[in-house]
C-alpha positions as CSV (number, residue, x, y, z in Angstrom):
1,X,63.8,178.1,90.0
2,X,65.8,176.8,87.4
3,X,69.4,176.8,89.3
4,X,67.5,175.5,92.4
5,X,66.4,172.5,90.1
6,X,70.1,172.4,88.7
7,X,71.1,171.9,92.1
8,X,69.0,169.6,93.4
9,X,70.0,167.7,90.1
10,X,73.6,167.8,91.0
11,X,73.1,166.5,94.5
12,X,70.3,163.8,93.8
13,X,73.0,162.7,91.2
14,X,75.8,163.0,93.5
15,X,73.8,160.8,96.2
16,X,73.3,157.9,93.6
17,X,76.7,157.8,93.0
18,X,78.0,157.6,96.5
19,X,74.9,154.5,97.4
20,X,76.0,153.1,93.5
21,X,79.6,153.0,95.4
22,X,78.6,152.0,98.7
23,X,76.2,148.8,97.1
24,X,79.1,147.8,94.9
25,X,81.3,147.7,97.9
26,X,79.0,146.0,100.0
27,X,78.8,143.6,97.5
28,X,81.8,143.0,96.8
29,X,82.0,142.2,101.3
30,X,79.1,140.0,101.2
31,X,81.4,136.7,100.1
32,X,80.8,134.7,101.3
33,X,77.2,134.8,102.0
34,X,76.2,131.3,102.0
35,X,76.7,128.6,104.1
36,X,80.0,126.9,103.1
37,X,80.0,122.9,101.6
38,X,83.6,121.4,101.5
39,X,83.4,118.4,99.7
40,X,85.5,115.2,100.4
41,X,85.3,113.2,97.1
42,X,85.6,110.0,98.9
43,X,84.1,108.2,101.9
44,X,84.7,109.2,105.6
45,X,87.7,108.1,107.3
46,X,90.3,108.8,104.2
47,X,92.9,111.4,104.1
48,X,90.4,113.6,101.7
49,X,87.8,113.5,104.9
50,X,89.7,113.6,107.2
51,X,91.3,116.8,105.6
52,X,87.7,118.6,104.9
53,X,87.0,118.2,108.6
54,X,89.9,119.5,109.8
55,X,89.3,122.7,107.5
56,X,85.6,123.3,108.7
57,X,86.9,122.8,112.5
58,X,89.9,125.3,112.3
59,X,88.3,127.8,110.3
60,X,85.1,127.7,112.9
61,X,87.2,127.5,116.0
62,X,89.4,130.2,115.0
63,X,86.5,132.6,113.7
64,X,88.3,132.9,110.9
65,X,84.6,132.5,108.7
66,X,81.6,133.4,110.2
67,X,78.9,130.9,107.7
68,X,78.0,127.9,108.4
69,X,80.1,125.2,107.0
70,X,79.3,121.9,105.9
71,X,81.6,118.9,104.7
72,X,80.1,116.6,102.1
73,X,81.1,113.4,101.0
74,X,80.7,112.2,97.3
75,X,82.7,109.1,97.3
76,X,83.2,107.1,93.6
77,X,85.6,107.4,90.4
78,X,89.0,108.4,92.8
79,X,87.5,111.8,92.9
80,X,85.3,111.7,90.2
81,X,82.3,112.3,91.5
82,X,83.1,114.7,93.7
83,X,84.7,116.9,91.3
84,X,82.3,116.4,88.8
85,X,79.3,117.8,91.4
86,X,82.0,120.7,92.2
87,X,82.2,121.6,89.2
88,X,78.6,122.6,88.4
89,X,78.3,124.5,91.8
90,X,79.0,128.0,92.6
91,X,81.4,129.9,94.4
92,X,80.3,128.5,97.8
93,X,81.7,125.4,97.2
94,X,85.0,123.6,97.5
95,X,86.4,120.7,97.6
96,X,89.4,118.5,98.3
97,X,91.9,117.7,96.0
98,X,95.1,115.5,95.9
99,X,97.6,114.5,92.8
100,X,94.4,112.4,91.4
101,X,92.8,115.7,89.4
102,X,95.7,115.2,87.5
103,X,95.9,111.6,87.1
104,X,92.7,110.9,86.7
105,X,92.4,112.7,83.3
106,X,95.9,111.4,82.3
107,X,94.7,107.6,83.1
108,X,91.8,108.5,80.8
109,X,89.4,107.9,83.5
110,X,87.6,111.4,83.4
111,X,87.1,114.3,81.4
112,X,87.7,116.7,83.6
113,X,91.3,118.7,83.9
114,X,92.4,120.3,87.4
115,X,92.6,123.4,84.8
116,X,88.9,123.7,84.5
117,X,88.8,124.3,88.7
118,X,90.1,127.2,90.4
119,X,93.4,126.5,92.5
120,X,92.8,128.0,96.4
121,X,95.8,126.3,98.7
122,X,97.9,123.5,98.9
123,X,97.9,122.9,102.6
124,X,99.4,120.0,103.7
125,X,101.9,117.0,103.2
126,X,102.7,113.5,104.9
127,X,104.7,110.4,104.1
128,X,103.2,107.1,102.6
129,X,103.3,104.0,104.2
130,X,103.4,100.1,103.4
131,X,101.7,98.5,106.1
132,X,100.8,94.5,105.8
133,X,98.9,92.4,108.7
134,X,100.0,92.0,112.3
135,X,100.3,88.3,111.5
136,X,102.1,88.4,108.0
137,X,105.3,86.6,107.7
138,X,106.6,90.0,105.9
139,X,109.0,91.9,108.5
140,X,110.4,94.6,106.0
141,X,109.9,96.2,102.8
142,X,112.2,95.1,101.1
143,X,111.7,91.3,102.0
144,X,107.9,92.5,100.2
145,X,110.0,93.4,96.9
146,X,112.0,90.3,96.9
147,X,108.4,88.7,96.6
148,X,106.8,90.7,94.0
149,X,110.3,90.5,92.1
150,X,110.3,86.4,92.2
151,X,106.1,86.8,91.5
152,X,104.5,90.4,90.6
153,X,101.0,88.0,91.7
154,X,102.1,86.8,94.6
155,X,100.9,89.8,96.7
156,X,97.2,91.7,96.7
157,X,98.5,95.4,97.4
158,X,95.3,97.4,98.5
159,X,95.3,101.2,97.6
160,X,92.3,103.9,97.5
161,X,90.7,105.6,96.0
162,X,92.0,105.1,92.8
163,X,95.3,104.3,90.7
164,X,97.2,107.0,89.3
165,X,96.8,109.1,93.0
166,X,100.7,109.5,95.1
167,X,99.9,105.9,97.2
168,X,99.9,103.9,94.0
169,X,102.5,105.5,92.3
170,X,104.9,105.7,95.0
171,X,104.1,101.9,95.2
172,X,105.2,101.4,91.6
173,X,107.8,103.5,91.4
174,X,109.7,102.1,94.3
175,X,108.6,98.9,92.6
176,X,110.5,99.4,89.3
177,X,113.6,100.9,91.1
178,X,113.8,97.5,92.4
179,X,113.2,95.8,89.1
180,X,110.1,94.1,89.5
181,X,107.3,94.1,86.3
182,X,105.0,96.7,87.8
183,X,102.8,96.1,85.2
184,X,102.1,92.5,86.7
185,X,101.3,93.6,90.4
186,X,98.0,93.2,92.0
187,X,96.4,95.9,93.4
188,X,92.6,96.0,95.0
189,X,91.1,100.0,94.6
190,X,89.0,100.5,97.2
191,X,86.9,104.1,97.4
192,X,89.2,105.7,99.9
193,X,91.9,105.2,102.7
194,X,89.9,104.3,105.7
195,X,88.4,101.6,103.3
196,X,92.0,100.6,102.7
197,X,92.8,100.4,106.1
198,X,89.3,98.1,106.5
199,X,90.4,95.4,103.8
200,X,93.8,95.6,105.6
201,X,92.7,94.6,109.3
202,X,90.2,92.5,107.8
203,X,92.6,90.3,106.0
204,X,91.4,90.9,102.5
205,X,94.3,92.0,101.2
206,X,98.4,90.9,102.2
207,X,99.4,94.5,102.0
208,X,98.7,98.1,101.7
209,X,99.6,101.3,100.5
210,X,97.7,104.5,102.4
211,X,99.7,107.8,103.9
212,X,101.2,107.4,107.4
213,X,98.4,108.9,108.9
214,X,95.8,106.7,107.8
215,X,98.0,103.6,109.5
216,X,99.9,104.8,111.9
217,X,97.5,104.7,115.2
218,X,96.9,100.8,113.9
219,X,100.5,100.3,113.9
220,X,100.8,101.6,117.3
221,X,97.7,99.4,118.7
222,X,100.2,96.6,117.1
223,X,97.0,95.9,114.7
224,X,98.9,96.0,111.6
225,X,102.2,96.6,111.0
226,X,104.1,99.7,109.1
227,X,107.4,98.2,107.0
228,X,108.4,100.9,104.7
229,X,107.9,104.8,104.6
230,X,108.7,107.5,101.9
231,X,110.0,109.8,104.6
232,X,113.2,111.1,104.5
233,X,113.3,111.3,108.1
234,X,112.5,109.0,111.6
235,X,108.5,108.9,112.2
236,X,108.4,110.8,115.6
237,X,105.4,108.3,117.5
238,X,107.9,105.5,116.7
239,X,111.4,106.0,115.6
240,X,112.0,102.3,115.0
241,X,109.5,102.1,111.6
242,X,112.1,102.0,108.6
243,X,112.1,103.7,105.2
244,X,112.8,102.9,102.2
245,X,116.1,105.3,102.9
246,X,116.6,103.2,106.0
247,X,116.4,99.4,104.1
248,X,119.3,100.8,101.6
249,X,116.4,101.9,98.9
250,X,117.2,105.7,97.6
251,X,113.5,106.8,97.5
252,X,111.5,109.6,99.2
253,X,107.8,110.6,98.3
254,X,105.5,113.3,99.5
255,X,101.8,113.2,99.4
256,X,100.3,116.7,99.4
257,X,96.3,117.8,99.3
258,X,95.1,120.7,98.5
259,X,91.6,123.1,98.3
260,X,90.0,124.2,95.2
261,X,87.2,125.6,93.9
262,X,84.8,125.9,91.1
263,X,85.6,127.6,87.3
264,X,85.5,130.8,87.3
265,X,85.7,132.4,90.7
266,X,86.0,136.2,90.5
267,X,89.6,137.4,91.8
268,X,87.8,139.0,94.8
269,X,86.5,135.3,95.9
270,X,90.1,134.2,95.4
271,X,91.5,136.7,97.6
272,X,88.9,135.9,100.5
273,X,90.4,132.1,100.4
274,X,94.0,133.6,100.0
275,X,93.6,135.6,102.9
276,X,91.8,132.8,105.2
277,X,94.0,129.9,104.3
278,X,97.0,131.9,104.8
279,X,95.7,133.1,108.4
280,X,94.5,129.7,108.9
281,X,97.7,127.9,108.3
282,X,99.7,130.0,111.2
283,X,96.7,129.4,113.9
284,X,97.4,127.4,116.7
285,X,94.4,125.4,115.4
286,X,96.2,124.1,112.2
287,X,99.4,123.3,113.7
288,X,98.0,121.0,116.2
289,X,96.3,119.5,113.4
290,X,99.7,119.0,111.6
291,X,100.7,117.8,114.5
292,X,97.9,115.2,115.8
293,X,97.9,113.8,112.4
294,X,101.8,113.6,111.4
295,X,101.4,116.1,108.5
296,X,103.7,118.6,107.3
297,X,103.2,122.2,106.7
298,X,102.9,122.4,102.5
299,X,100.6,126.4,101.9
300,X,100.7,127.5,98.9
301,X,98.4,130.5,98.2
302,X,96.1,130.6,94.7
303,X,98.7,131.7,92.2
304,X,101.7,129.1,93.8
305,X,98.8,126.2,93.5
306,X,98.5,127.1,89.9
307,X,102.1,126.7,89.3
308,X,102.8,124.0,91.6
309,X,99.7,121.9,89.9
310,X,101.1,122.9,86.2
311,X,104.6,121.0,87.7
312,X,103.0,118.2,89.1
313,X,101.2,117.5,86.3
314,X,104.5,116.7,83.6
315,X,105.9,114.8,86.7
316,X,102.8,112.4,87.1
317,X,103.1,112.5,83.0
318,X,106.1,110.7,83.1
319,X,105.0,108.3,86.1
320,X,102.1,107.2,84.3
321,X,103.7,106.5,81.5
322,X,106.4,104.5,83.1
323,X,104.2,102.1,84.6
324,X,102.4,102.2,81.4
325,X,99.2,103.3,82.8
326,X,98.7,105.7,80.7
327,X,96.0,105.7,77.7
């Protein structure tokens, strides 16, 4: 009796071991189990919407996650308050992010540090543009910087969401190559680039700063016209749009965006995202995206991001400081 109850010990004990195993590994396979919320930290239209969208499309259309995915926009504060809802949400959130988590903190406008969010993916890159009015007397950009150079007032420069993010500073930085007091310019913020593009074709503003893909279809409906770019090479959809490189100006400048999530994601939630943002960005689904919106292919996977961002931020250190933005 007593070695048939040892047995039956041994095997009852045995069985809870292998369904202790098999719960922990089905646990560990349930992420995600939620519906997914991307979060564009601006209003739609921008490049940070636009972005989210084109996430929860290619991920759906390519099966590549099986929940439900949702994008939600929480415009205000350049980021702010999207970032600041992120980061009291768990690990079925995410949301966009651009160079302003690192600027923002640096300008002394928030609290928050892109180290206090998980890094997922850097995804994408595009050019900036300078765009003015279809009826502005400006033809080029450098014809704009003679302006500003004989009066830093002279022109309202519309950017968005916030200062400190790769629009603006590209705008001061090509500014101060060129000698004119950046410090003096006038620029209208406006909650995000489709907003930007508004005051633009609206008249509000004489000129603009917003990535190429936010202005380029205007351009091409001749609403507004594009006369400078920080590409280093000839926009495809119209060859004849100049760059700074192009009007004798030595200047190129990238504007990435990127995924992250909130603190403290376990390293098995990090992998999911590796491994779907890495399949995602070789689908046919993503390229076309690239494509349709003039982007550039710019993956990084979790651990690159993290690296990358610690880089980027002692480069927008010394940019801030130089147009003496900083606190």
């Amino acid at each position: 009796m007593k070695r048939n109850m040892k047995l039956f010990s041994i095997m009852f004990l045995a069985l809870a071991l292998v369904v202790s195993g098999c719960s922990n590994a089905s646990s560990e396979a349930e992420y995600p189990n939620e519906n997914i919320e991307i979060v564009a930290p601006a209003t739609p239209g921008g490049g940070w919407d636009t972005t989210a969208r084109a996430i929860q499309n290619v991920l759906d259309n390519e099966g590549l996650v099986e929940q439900n995915m949702n994008v939600t926009n929480k415009p205000g504060g350049g980021g702010e308050v999207g970032w600041q809802y992120l980061s009291g949400q768990g690990s079925h959130t995410l949301a966009i992010n651009s160079s302003l988590v690192i600027a923002n903190n640096l300008l002394g406008q928030s609290d928050l540090t892109y180290e206090e969010f998980t890094p997922l993916a850097v995804l994408a890159t595009e050019w900036i543009s300078v765009a003015v009015p279809s009826e502005s007397d400006i033809e080029s950009g450098t014809e704009m910087l003679d302006r500003l150079k004989e009066d830093p007032k002279s022109l309202k420069i519309a950017v968005g969401p916030a200062l400190g993010n790769n629009d603006h500073l590209s705008f001061v930085r090509v500014a101060d190559e060129y000698g004119i007091d950046v410090s003096q310019l006038e620029f209208m913020i406006y909650e995000s680039g489709g907003d930007v593009l508004n005051a633009l074709l609206g008249g509000h503003v004489d000129a603009a700063t917003l990535s190429i893909s936010e202005s380029l279809e205007q351009h091409l409906s001749g609403n507004l016209n594009i006369i400078a770019t920080t590409a280093d090479e000839p926009i495809p959809e119209d060859e004849s749009i100049q760059s700074w490189q192009d009007q004798g100006i030595d200047f190129t400048f990238p504007h990435w965006r990127g995924i992250m999530g909130p603190p403290d994601m376990t390293e098995e939630e990090i992998a999911y995202w590796d491994d779907t943002f890495s399949e995602m960005v070789e689908s046919e689904g993503w390229q076309q995206v690239l494509d349709n919106n003039g982007w550039e292919n710019y993956y990084m996977d979790s651990a690159e991001t993290k690296e990358f961002l610690d880089e980027q931020s002692q480069m927008y250190e010394e940019l801030i400081d130089k147009a003496g933005l900083g606190e």
